[in-house]
Short mmCIF file of the C-alpha atoms (twelve columns), coordinates in Angstrom:
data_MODEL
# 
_entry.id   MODEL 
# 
loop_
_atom_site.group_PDB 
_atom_site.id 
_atom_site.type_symbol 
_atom_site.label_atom_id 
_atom_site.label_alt_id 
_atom_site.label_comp_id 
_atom_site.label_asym_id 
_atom_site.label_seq_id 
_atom_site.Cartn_x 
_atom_site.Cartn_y 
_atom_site.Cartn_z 
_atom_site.pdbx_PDB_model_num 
ATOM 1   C CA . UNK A 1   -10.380 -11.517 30.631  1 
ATOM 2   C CA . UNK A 2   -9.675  -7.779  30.169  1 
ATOM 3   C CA . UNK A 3   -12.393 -5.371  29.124  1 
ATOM 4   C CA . UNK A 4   -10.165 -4.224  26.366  1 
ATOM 5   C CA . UNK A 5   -8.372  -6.645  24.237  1 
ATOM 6   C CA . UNK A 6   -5.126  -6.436  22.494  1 
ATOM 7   C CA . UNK A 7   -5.040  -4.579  19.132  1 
ATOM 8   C CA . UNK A 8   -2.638  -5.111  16.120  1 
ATOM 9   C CA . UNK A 9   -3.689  -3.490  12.920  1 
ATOM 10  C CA . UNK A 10  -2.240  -1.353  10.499  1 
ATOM 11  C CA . UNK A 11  -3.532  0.828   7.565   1 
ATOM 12  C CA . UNK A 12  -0.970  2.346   5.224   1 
ATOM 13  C CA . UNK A 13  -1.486  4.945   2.306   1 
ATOM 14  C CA . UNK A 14  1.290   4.542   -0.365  1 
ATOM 15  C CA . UNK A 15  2.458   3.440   -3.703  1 
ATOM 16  C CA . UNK A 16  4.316   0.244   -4.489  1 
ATOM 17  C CA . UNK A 17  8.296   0.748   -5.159  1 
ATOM 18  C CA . UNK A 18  8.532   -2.270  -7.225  1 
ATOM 19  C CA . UNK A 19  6.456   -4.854  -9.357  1 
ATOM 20  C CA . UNK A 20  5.174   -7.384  -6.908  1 
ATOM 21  C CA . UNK A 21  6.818   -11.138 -6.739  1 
ATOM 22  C CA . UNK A 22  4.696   -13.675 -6.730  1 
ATOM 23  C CA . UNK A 23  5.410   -17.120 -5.499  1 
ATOM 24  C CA . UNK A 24  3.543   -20.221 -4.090  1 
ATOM 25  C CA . UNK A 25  3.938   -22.382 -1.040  1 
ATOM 26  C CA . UNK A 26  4.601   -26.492 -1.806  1 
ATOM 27  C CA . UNK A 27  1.092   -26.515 -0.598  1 
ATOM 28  C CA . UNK A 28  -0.071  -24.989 -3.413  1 
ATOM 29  C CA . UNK A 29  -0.596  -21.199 -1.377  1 
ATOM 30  C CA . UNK A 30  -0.123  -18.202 -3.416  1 
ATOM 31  C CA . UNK A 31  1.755   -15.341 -1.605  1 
ATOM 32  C CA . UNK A 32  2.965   -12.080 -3.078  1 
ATOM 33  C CA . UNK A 33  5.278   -9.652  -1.702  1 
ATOM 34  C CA . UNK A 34  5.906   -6.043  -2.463  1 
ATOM 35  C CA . UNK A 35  6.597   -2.912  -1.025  1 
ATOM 36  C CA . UNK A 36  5.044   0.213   -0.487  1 
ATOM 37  C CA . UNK A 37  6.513   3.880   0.381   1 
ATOM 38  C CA . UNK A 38  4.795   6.721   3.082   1 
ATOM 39  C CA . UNK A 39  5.932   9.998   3.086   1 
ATOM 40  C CA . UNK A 40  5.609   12.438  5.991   1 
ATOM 41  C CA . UNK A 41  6.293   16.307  5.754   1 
ATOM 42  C CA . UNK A 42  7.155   18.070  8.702   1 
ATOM 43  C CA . UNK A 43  8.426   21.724  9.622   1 
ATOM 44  C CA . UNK A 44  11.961  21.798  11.560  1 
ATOM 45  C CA . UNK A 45  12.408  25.488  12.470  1 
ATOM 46  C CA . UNK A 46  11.680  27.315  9.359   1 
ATOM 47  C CA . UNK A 47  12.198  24.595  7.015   1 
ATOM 48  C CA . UNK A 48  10.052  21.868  5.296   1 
ATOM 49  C CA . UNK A 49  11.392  18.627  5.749   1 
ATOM 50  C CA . UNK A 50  10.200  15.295  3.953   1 
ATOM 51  C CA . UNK A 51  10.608  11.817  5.011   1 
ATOM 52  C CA . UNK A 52  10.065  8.522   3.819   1 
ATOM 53  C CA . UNK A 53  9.504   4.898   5.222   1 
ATOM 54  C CA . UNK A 54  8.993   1.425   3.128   1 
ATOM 55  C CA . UNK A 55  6.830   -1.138  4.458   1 
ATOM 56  C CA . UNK A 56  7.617   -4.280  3.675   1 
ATOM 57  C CA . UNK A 57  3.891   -6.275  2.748   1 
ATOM 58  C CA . UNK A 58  3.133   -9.862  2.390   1 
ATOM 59  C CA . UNK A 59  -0.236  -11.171 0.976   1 
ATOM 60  C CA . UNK A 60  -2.008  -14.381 0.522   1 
ATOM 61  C CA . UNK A 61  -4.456  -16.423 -1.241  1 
ATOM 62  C CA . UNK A 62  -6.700  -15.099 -3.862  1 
ATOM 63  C CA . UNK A 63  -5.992  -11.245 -2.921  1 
ATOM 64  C CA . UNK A 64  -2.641  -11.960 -4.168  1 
ATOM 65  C CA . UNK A 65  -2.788  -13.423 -7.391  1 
ATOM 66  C CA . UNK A 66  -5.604  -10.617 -7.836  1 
ATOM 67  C CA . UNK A 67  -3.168  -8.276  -7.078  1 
ATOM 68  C CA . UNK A 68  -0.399  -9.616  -9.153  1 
ATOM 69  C CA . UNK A 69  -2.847  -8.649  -11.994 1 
ATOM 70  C CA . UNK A 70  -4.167  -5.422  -11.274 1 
ATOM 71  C CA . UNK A 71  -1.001  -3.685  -9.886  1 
ATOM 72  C CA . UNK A 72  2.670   -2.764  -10.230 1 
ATOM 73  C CA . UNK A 73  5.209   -0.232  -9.296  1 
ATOM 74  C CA . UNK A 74  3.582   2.949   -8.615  1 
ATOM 75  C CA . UNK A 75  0.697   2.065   -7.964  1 
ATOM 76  C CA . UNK A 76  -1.293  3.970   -5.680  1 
ATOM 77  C CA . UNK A 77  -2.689  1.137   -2.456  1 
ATOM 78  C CA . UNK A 78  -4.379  1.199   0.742   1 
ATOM 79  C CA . UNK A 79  -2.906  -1.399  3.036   1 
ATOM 80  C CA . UNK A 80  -5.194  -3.169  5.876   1 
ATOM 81  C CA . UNK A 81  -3.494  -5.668  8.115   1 
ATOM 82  C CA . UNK A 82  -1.295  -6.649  11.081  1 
ATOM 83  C CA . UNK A 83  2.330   -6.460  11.940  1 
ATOM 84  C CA . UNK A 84  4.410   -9.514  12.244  1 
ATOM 85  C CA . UNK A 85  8.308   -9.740  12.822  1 
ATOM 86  C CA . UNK A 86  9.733   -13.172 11.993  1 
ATOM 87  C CA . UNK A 87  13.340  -14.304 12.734  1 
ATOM 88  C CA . UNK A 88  15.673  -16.560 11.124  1 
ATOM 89  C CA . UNK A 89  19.616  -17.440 11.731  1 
ATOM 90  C CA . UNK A 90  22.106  -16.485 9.147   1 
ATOM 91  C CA . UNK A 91  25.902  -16.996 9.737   1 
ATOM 92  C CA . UNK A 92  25.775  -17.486 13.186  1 
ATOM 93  C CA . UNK A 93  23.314  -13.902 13.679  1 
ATOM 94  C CA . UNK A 94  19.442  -14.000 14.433  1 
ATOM 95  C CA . UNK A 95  18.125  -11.566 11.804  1 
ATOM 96  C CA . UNK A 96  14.667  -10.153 12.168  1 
ATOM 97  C CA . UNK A 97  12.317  -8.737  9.770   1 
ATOM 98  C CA . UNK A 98  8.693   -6.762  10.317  1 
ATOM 99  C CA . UNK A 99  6.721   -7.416  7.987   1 
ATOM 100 C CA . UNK A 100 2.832   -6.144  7.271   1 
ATOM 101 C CA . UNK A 101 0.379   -9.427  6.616   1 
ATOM 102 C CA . UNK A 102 -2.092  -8.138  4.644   1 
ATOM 103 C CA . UNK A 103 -6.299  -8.877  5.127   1 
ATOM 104 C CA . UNK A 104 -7.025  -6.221  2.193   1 
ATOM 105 C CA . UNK A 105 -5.582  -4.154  -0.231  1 
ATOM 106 C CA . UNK A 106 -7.562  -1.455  -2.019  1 
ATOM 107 C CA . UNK A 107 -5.947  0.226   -5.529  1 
ATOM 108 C CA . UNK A 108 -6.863  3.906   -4.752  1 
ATOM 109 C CA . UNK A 109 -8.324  5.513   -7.965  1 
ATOM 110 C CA . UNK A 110 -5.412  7.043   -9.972  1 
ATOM 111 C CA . UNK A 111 -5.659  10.397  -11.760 1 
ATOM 112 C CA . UNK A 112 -4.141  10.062  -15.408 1 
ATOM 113 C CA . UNK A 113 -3.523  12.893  -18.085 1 
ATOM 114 C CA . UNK A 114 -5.194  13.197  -21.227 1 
ATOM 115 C CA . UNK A 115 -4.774  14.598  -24.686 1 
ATOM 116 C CA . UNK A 116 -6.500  17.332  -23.546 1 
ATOM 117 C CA . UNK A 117 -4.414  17.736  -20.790 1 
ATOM 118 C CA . UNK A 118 -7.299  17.675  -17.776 1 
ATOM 119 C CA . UNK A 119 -7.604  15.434  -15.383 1 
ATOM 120 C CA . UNK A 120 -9.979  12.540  -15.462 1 
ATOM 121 C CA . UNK A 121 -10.479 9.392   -13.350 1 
ATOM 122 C CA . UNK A 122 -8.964  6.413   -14.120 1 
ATOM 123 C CA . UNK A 123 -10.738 2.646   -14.336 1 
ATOM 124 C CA . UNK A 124 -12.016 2.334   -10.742 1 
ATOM 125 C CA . UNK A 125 -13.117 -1.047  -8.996  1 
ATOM 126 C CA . UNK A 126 -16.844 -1.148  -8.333  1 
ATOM 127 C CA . UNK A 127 -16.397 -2.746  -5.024  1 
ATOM 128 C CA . UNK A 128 -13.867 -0.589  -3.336  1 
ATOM 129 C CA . UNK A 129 -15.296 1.923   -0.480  1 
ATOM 130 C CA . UNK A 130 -12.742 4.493   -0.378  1 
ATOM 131 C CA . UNK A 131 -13.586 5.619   -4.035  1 
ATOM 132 C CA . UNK A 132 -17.262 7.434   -2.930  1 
ATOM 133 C CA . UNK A 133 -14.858 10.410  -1.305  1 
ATOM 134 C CA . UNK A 134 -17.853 13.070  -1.082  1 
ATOM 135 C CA . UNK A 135 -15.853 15.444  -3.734  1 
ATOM 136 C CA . UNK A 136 -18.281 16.429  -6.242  1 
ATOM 137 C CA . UNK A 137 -16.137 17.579  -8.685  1 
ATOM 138 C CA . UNK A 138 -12.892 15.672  -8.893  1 
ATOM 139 C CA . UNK A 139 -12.386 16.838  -12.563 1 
ATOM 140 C CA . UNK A 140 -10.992 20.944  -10.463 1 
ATOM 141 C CA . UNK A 141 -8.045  18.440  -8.822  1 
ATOM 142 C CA . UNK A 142 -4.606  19.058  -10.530 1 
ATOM 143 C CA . UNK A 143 -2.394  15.699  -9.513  1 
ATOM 144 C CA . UNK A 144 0.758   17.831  -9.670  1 
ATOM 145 C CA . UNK A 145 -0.774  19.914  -6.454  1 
ATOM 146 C CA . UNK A 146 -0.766  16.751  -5.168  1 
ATOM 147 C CA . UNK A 147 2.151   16.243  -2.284  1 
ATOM 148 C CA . UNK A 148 2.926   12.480  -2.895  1 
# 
């Protein structure tokens, strides 16, 4: 045995492209798949580029049909999981597809305009740890400065 193992987790920051789909096994197994988007900025020479990746994410159980109620296209999600590429034959070609497998997803607290046109907090999970941010005053952040 080595003194350091093998490691295969991911955590993505990003909001879901489009509603989630929601299906069960024969077994009875709920699993839900969706998508989410990253975007990186970088400087080439003297101009700002921006990029984008989708990750493709698969969830199961009870997380899933919890998600399926609290979350849809554009909404904001902190992915925690592990990569997995299955394969499959199609017309004579082995396809492959990477996929994220999901242990949790957290909805990240979404900022939402008023009638008085200031920012204020949206409904945020009790249980979810990335809410407590240390910002004391959240109320002074504009979501427009935001860059995603």
């Amino acid at each position: 045995m080595s003194l350091f193992g093998d490691l295969n987790e991911v955590r993505l920051l990003g909001n879901i492209t489009q509603d989630i789909e929601l299906r069960f096994t024969p077994s009875g197994a709920a699993v839900a798949n969706f998508s989410i988007a990253t975007n990186r900025r970088f400087k080439q020479g003297e101009e700002w580029k921006d990029e984008s990746e989708f990750h493709n994410i698969v969830v199961w159980s009870n997380l899933a049909q919890q998600l399926m109620q609290r979350a849809k296209k554009g909404t904001r999600v902190m992915v925690v999981g592990r990569l997995q590429t299955r394969s499959w034959e199609q017309q004579g070609q082995k396809k492959y597809k990477t996929e994220i497998i999901a242990d949790d997803v957290f909805l990240i607290d979404r900022y939402e305009r008023g009638k008085s046109d200031t920012a204020t907090p949206a409904t945020r999970e009790n249980n979810n740890p990335f809410l407590n941010t240390g910002v004391s005053d959240v109320s002074q952040i504009d979501p427009a400065d935001l860059p995603f």
